[in-house]
C-alpha positions as CSV (number, residue, x, y, z in Angstrom):
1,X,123.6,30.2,256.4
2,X,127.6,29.5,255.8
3,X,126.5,26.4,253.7
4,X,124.1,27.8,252.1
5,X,126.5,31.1,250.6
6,X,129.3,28.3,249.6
7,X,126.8,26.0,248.3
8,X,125.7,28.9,246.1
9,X,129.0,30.1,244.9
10,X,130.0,26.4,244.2
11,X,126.8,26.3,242.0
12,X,128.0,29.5,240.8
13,X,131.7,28.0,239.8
14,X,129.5,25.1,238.6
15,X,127.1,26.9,236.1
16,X,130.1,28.9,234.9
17,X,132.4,25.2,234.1
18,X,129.2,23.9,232.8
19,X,128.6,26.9,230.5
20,X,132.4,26.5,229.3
21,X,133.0,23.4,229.0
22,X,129.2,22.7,226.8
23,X,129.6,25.8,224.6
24,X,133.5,25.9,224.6
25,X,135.2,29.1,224.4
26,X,137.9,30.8,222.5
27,X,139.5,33.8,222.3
28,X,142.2,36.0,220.6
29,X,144.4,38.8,220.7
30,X,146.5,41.6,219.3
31,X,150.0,41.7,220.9
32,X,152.4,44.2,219.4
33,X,155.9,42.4,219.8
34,X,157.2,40.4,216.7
35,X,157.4,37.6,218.9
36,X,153.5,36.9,219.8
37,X,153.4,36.9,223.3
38,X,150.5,38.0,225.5
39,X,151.5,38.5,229.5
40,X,150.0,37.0,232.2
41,X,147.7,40.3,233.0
42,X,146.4,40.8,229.6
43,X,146.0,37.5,229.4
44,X,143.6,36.7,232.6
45,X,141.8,39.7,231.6
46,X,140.8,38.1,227.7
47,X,140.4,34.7,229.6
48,X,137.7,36.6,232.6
49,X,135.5,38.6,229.5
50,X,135.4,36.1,227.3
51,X,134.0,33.7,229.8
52,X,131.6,36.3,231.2
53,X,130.8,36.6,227.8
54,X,129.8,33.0,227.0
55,X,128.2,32.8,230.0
56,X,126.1,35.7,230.7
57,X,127.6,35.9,234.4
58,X,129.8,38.9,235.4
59,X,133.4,38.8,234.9
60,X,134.7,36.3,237.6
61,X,138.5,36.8,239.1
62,X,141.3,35.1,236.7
63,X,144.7,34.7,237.9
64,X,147.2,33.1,235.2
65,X,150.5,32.5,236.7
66,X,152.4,33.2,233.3
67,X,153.1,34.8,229.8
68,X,151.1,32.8,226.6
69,X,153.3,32.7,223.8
70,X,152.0,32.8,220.6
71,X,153.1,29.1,219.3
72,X,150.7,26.7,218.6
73,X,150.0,24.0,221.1
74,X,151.3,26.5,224.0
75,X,149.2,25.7,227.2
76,X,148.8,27.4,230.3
77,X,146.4,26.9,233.5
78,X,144.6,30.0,235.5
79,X,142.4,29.9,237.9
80,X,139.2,31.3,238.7
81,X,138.6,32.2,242.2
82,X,134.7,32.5,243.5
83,X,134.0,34.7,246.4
84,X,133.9,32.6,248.8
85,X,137.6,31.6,248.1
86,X,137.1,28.2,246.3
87,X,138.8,28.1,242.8
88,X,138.0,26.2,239.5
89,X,141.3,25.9,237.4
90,X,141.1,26.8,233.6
91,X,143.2,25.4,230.4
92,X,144.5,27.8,227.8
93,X,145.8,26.2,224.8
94,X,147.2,28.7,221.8
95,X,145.1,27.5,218.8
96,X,146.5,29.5,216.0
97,X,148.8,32.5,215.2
98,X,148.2,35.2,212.7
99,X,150.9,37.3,212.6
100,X,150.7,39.4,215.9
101,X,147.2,37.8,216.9
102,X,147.1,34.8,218.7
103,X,144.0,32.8,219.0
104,X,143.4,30.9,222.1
105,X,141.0,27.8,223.5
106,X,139.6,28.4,227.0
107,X,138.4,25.1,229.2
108,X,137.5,25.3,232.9
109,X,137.8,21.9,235.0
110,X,134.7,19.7,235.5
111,X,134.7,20.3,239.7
112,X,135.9,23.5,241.7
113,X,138.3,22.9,244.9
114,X,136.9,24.1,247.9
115,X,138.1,27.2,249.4
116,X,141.3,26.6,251.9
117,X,140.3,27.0,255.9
């Protein structure tokens, strides 16, 4: 039964990396600072709808271990964590600024890392 609940939620993680990676995802948003910077919250929030949105699965669990500032080029890495504690690790990369909005990239690895015994 074990294998069959992780082999599930790695199919999940898979489906979800597949439906990022084929559709490719982006994102953007309002920060209210006059130096665009979105935090590390708001920012694994935008990250977990906008890939529930493009994939039609629920919102999965973003951590992002930083602030995004609003400069183009500006990478970051989050990672998704599945239920059954294995994680997929997604790129951010600031594609454009517009003023106080800043448009983003999303792109989840290829292959998940199995949870940690």
């Amino acid at each position: 039964m074990t294998i069959a609940r992780s082999s599930a939620a790695a199919w999940g993680l898979s489906v979800m990396a597949a439906g990022v990676l084929l559709v490719g995802c982006s994102g953007s948003v309002n920060v209210e600072k006059s130096e665009p910077k979105l935090s590390a919250d708001k920012l694994a929030t935008a990250v977990s709808e906008k890939l529930a949105a493009t994939t039609g699965q629920p919102k999965p669990h973003i951590t992002c271990p930083k602030d995004l500032v609003g400069k183009v080029g500006t990478t970051t890495r989050c990672t998704l964590t599945a239920d059954d504690g294995s994680t997929l690790g997604v790129s951010v990369m600031v594609s454009s600024v517009d003023g106080d909005q800043i448009n983003f990239d999303i792109k989840a690895d290829a292959k998940a890392s199995p949870a940690a015994n």
